[in-house]
TORFI-337588 format. One record per atom (N, C-alpha, C): residue in one letter; z, y, x; residue number from 1. Coordinates in nm, 2 decimals, decimal comma, padded with zeros to 4 digits, always signed. Layout:
[site A [Z Y X] NUM];
...
//
This chain:
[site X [+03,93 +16,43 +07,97] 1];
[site X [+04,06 +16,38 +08,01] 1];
[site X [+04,18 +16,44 +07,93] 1];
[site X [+04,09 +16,60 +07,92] 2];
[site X [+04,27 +16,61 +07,83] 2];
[site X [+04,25 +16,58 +07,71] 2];
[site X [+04,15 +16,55 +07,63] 3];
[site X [+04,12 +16,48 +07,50] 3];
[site X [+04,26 +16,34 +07,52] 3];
[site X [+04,20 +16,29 +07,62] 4];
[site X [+04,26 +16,16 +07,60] 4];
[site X [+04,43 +16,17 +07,63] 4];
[site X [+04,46 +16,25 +07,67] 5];
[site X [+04,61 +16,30 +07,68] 5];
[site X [+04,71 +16,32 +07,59] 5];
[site X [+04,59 +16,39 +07,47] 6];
[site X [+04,67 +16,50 +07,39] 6];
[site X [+04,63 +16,35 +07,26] 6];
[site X [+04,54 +16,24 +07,28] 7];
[site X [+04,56 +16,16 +07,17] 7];
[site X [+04,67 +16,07 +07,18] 7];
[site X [+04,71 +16,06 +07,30] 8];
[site X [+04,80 +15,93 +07,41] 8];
[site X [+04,94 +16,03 +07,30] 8];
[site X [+04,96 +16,13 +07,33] 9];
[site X [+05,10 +16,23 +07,35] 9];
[site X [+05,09 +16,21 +07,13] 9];
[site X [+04,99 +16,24 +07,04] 10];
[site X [+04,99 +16,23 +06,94] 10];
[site X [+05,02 +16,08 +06,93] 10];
[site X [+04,96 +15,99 +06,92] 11];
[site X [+05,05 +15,85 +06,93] 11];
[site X [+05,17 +15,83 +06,96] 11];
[site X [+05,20 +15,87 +07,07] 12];
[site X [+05,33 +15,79 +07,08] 12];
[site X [+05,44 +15,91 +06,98] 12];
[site X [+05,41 +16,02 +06,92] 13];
[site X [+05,49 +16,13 +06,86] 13];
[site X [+05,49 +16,03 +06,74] 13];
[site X [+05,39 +15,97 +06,69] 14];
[site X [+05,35 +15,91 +06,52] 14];
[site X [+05,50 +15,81 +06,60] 14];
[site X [+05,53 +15,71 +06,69] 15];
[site X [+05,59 +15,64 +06,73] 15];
[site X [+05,76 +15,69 +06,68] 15];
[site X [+05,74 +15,76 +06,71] 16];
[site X [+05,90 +15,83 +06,72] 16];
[site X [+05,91 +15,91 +06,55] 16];
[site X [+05,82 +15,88 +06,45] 17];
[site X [+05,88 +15,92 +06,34] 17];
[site X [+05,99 +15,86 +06,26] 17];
[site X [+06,07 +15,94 +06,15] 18];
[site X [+06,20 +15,89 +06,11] 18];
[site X [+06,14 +15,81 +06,01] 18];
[site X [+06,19 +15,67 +05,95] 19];
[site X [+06,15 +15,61 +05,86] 19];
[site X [+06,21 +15,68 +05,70] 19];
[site X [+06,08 +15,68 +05,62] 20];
[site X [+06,13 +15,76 +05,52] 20];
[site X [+06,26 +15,69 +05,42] 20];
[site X [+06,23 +15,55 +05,44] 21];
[site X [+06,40 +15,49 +05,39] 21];
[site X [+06,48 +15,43 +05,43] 21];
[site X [+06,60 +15,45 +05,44] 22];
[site X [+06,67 +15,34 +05,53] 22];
[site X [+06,69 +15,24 +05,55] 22];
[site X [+06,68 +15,16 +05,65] 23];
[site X [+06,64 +15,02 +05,71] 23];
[site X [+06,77 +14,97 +05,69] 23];
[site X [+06,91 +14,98 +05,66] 24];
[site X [+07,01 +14,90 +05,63] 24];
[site X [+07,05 +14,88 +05,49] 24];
[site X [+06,96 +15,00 +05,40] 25];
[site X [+06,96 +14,93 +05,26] 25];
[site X [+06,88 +14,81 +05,25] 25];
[site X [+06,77 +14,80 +05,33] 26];
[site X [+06,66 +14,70 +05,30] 26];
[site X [+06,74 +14,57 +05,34] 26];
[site X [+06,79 +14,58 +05,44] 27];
[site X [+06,89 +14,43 +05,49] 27];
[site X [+06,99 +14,38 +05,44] 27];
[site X [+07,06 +14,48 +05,34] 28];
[site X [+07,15 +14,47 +05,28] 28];
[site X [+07,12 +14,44 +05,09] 28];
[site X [+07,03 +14,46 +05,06] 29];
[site X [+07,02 +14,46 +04,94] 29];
[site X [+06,86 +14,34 +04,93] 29];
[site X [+06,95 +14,26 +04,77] 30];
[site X [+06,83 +14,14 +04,79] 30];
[site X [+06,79 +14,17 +04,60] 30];
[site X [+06,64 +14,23 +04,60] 31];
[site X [+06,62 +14,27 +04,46] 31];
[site X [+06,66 +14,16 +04,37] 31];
[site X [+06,69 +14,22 +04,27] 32];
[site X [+06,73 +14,11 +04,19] 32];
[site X [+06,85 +13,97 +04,13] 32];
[site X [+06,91 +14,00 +04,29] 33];
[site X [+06,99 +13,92 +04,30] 33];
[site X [+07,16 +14,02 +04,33] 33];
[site X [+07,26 +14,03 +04,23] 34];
[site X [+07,40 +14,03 +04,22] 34];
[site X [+07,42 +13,99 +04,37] 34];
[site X [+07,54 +14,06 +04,46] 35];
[site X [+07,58 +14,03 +04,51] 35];
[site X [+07,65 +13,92 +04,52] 35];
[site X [+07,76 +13,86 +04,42] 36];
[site X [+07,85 +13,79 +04,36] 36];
[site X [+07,73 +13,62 +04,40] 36];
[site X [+07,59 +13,65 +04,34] 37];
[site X [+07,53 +13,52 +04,32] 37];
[site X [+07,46 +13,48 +04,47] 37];
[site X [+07,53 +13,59 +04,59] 38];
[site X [+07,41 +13,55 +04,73] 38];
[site X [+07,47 +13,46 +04,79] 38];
[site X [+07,41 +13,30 +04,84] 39];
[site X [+07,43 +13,23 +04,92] 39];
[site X [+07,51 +13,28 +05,02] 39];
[site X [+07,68 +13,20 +05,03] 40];
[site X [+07,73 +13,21 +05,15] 40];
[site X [+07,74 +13,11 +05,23] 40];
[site X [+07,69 +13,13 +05,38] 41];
[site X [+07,73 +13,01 +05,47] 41];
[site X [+07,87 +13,02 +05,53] 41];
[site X [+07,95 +12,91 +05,50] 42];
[site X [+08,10 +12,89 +05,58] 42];
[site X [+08,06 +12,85 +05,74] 42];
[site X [+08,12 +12,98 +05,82] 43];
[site X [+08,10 +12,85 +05,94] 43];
[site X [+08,20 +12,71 +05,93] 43];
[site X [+08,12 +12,61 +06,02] 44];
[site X [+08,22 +12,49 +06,00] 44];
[site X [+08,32 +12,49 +06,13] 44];
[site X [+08,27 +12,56 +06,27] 45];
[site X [+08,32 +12,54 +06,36] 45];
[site X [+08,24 +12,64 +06,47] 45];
[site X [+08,36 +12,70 +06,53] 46];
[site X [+08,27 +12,80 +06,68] 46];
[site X [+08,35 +12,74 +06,79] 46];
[site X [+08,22 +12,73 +06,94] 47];
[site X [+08,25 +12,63 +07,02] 47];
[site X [+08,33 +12,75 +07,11] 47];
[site X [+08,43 +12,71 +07,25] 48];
[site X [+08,46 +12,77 +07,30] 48];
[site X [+08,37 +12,89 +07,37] 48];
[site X [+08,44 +13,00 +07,43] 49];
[site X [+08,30 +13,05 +07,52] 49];
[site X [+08,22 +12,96 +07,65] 49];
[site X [+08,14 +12,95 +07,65] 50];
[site X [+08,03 +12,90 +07,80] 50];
[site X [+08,01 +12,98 +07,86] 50];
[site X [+08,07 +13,10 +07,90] 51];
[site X [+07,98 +13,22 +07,98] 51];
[site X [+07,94 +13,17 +08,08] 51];
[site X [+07,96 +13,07 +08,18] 52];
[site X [+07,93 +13,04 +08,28] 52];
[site X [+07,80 +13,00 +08,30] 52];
[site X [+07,75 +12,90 +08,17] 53];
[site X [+07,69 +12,77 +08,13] 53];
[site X [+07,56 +12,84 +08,09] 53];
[site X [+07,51 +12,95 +08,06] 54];
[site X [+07,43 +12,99 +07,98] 54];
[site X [+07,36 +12,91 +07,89] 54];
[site X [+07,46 +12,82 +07,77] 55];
[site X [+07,38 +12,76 +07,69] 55];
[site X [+07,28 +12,83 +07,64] 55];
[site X [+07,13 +12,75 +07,64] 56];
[site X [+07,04 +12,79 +07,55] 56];
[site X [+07,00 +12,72 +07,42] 56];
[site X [+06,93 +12,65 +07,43] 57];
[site X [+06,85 +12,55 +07,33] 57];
[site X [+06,99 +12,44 +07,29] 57];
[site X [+06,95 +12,39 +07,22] 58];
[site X [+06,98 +12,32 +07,09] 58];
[site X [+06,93 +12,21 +07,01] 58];
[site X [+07,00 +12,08 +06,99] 59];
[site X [+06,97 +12,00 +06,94] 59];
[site X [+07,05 +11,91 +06,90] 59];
[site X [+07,02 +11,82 +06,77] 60];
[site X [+07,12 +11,73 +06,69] 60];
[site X [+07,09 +11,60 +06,72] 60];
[site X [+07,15 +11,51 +06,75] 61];
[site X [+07,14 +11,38 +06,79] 61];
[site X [+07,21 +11,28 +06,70] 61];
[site X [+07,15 +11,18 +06,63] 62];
[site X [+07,27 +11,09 +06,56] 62];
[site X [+07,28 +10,95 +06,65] 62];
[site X [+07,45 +10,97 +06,66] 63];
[site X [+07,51 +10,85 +06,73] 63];
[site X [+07,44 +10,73 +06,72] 63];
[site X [+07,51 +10,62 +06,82] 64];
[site X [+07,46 +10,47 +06,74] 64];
[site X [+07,56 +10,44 +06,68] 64];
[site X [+07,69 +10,55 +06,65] 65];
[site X [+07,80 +10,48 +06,56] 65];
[site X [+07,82 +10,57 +06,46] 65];
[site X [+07,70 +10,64 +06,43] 66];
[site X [+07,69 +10,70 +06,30] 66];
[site X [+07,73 +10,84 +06,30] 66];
[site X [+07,79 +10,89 +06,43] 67];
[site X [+07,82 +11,03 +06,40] 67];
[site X [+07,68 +11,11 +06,42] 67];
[site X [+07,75 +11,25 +06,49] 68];
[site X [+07,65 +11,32 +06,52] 68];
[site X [+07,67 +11,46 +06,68] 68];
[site X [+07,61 +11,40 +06,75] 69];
[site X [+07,64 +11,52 +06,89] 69];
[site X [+07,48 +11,60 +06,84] 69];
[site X [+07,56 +11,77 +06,92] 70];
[site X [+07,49 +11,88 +06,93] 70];
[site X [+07,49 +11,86 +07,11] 70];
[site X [+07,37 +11,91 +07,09] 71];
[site X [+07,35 +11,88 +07,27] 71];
[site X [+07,29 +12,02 +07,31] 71];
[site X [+07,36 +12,13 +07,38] 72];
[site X [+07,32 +12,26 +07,47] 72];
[site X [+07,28 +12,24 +07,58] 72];
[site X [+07,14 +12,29 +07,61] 73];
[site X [+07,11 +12,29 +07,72] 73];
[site X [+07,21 +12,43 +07,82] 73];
[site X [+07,24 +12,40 +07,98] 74];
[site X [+07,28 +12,48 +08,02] 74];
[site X [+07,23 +12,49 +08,15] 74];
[site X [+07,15 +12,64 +08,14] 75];
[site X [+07,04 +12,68 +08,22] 75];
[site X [+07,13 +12,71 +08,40] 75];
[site X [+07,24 +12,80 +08,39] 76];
[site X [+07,29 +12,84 +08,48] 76];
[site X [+07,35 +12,70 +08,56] 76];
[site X [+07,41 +12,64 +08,47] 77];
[site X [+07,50 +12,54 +08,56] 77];
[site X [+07,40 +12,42 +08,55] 77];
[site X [+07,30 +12,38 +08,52] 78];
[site X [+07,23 +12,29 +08,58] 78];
[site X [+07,24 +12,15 +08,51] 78];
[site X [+07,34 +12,15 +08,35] 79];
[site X [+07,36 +12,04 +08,32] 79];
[site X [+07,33 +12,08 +08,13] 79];
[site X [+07,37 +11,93 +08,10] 80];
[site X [+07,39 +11,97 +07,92] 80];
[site X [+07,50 +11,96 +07,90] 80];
[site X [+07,60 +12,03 +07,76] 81];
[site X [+07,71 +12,00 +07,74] 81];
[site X [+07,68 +11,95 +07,61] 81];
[site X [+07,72 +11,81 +07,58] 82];
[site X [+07,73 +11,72 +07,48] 82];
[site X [+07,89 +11,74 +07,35] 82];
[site X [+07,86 +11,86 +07,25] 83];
[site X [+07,94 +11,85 +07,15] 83];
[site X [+07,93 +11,77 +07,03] 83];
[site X [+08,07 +11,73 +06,95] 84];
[site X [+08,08 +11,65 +06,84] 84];
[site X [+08,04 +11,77 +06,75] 84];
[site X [+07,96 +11,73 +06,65] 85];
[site X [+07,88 +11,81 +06,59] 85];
[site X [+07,95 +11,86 +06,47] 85];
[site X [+08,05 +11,77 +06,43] 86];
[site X [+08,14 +11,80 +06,37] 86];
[site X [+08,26 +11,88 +06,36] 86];
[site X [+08,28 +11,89 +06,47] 87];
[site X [+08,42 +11,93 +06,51] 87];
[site X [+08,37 +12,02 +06,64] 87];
[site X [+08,28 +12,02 +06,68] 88];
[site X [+08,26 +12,14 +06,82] 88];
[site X [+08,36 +12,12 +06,90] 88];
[site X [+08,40 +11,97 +06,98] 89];
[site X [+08,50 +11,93 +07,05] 89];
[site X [+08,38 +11,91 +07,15] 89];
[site X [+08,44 +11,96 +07,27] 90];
[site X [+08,32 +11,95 +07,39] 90];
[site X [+08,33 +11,75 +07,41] 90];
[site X [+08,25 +11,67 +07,40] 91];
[site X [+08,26 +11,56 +07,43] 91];
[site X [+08,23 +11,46 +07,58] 91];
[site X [+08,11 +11,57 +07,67] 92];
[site X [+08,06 +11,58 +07,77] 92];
[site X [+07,99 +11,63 +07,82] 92];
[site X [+07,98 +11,65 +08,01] 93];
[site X [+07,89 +11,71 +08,05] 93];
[site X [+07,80 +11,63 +08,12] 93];
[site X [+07,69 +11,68 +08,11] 94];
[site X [+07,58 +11,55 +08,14] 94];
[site X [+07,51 +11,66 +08,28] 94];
[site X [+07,51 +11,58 +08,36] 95];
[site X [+07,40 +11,61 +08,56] 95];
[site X [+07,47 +11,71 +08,57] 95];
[site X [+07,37 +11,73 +08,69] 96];
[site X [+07,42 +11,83 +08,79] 96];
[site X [+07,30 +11,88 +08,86] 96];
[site X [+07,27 +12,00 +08,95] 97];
[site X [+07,16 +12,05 +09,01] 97];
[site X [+07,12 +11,94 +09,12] 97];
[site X [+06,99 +11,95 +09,09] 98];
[site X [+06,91 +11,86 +09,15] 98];
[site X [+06,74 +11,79 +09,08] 98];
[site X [+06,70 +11,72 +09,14] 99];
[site X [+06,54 +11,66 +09,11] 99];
[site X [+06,54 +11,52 +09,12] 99];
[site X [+06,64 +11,42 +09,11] 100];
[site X [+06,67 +11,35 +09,08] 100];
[site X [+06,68 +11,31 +08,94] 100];
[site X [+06,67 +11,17 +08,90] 101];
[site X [+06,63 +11,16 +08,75] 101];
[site X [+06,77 +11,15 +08,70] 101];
[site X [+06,84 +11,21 +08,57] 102];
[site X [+06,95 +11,27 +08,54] 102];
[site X [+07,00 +11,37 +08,59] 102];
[site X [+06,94 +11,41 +08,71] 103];
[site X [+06,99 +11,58 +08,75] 103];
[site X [+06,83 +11,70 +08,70] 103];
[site X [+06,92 +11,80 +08,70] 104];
[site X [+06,81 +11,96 +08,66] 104];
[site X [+06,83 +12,01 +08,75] 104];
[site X [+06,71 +12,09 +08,73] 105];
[site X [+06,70 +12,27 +08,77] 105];
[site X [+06,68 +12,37 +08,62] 105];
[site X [+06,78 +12,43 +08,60] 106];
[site X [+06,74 +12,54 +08,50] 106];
[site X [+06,67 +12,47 +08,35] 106];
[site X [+06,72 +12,37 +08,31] 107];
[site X [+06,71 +12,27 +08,18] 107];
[site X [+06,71 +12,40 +08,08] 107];
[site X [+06,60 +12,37 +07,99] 108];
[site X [+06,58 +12,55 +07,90] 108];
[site X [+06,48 +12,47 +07,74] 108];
[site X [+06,50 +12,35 +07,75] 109];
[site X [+06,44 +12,32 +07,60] 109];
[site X [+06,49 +12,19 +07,60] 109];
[site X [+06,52 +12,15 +07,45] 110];
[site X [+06,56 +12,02 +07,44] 110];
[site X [+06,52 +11,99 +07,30] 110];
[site X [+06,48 +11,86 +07,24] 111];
[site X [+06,43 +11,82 +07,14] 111];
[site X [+06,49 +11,66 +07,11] 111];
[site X [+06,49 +11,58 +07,03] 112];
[site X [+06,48 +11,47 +07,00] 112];
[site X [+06,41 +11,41 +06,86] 112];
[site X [+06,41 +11,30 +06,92] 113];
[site X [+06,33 +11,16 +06,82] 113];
[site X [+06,37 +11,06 +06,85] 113];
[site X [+06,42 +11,01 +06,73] 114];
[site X [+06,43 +10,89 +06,72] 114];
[site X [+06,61 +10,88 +06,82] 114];
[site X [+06,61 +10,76 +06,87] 115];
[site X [+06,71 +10,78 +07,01] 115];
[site X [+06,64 +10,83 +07,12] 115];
[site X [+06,58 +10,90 +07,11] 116];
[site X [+06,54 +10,95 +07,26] 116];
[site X [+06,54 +11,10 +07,26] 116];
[site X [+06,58 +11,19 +07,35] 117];
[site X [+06,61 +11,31 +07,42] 117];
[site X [+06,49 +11,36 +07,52] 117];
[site X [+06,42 +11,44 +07,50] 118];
[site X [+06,35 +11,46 +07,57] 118];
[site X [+06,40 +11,62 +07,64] 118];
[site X [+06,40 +11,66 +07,72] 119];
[site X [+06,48 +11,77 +07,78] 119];
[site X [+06,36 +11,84 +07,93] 119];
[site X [+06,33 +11,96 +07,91] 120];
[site X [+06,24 +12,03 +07,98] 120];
[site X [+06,36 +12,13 +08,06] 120];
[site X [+06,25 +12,12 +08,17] 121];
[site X [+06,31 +12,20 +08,33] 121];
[site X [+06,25 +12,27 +08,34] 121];
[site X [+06,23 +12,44 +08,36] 122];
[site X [+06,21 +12,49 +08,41] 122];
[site X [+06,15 +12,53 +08,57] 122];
[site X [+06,23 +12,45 +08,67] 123];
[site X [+06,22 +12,55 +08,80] 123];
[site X [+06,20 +12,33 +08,85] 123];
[site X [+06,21 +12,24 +08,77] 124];
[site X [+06,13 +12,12 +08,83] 124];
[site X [+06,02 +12,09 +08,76] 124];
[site X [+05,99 +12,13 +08,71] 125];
[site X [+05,83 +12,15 +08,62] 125];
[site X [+05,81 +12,00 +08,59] 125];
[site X [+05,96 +11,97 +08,55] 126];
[site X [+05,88 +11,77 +08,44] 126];
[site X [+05,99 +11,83 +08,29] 126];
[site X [+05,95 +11,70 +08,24] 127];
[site X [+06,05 +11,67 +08,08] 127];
[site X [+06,12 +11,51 +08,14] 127];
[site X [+06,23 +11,49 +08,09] 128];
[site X [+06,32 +11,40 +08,14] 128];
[site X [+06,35 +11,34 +08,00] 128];
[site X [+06,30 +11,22 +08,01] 129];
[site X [+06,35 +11,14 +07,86] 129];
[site X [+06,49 +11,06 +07,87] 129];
[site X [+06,57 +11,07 +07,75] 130];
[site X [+06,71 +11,02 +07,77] 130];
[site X [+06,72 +10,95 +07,66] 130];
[site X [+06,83 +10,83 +07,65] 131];
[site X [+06,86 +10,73 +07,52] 131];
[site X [+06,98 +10,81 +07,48] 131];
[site X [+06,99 +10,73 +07,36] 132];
[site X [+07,13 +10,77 +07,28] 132];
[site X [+07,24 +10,64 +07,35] 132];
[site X [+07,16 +10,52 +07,42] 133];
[site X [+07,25 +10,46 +07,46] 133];
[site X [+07,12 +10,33 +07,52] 133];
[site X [+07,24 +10,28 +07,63] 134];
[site X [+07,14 +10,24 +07,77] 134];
[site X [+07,03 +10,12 +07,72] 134];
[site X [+07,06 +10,04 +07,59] 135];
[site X [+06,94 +10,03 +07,56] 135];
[site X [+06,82 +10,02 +07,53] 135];
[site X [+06,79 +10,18 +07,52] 136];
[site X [+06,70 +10,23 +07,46] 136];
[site X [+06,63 +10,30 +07,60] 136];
[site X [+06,70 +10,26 +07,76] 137];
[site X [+06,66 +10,32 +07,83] 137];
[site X [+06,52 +10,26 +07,90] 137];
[site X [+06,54 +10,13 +07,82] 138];
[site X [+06,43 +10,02 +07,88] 138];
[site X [+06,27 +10,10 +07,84] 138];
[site X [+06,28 +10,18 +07,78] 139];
[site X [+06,16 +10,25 +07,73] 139];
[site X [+06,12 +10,37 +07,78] 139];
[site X [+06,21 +10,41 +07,88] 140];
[site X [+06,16 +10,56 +07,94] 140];
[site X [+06,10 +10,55 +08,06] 140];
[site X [+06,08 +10,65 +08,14] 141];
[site X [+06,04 +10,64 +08,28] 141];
[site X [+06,15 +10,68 +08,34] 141];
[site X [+06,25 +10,72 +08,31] 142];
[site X [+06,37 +10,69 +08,42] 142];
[site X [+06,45 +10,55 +08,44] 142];
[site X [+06,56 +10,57 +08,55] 143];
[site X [+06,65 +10,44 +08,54] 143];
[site X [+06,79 +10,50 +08,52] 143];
[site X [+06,82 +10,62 +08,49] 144];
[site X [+06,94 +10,71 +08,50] 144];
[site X [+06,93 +10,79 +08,41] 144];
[site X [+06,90 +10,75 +08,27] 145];
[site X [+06,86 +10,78 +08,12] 145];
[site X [+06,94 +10,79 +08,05] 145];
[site X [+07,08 +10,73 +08,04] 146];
[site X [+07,17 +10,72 +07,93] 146];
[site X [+07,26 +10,86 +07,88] 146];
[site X [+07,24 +10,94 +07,81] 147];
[site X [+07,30 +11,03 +07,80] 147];
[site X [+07,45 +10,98 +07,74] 147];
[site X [+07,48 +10,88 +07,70] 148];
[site X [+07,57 +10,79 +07,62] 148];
[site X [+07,65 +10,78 +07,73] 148];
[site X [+07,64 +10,72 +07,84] 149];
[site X [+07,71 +10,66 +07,95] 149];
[site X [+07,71 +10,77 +08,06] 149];
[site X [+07,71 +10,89 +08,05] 150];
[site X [+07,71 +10,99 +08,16] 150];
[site X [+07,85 +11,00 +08,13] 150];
//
């Protein structure tokens, strides 16, 4: 027993050693490459705060009029908020708490194809398919599918 104490207490000590080189040179420095020549990303746009909303997941949707909406899922408040992907101008909020088709519980993944939205619940244990416009809704298992017309 105390064998196995004193190898428990030697492990976790190996755990807590100091790294022999600093871990903010390594994130900071890209061999070979000039600073001058490292890819910068511009942001294009930051959305307002959601603290309320707990956006999670994420996903890009193209219009049927050629733009493009970012779609957040929002776990806390029970719906999605539909942004112009462009402009990060809130465009809409889509459902409300509930088990009804177009409403969530805790909506926590979202994906698409093609026009269709497919969007996972959490705490109602289905996936809820949605159109980019009503009709494309003729093809899902809901009747309250249009994320277009919410």
């Amino acid at each position: 027993m105390r064998i196995a104490l004193l190898f428990a207490a030697a492990l976790l000590a190996g755990c807590t050693a100091v790294p022999t080189r600093p871990i903010e040179a390594e994130a900071d420095s890209t061999p070979g490459v000039a600073a001058a020549d490292r890819p910068v990303i511009v942001e294009a746009w930051r959305s307002s705060a959601h603290a309320d909303d707990e956006l999670d997941w994420l996903a890009t949707w193209p219009t049927p009029e050629g733009g493009t909406w970012l779609i957040a899922t929002a776990k806390r408040t029970h719906q999605l908020r539909v942004f112009d992907a462009d402009t990060g101008a809130v465009l809409r909020t889509v459902g409300a708490r509930g088990a009804m088709p177009g409403t969530f519980d805790r909506p926590n993944g979202i994906a698409v194809h093609g026009d269709l939205a497919f969007v996972a619940e959490r705490d109602n244990h289905r996936v809820q398919v949605f159109g980019s416009s009503p009709s494309s809704c003729g093809r899902t298992p809901c009747s309250a599918c249009s994320i277009a017309c919410a």
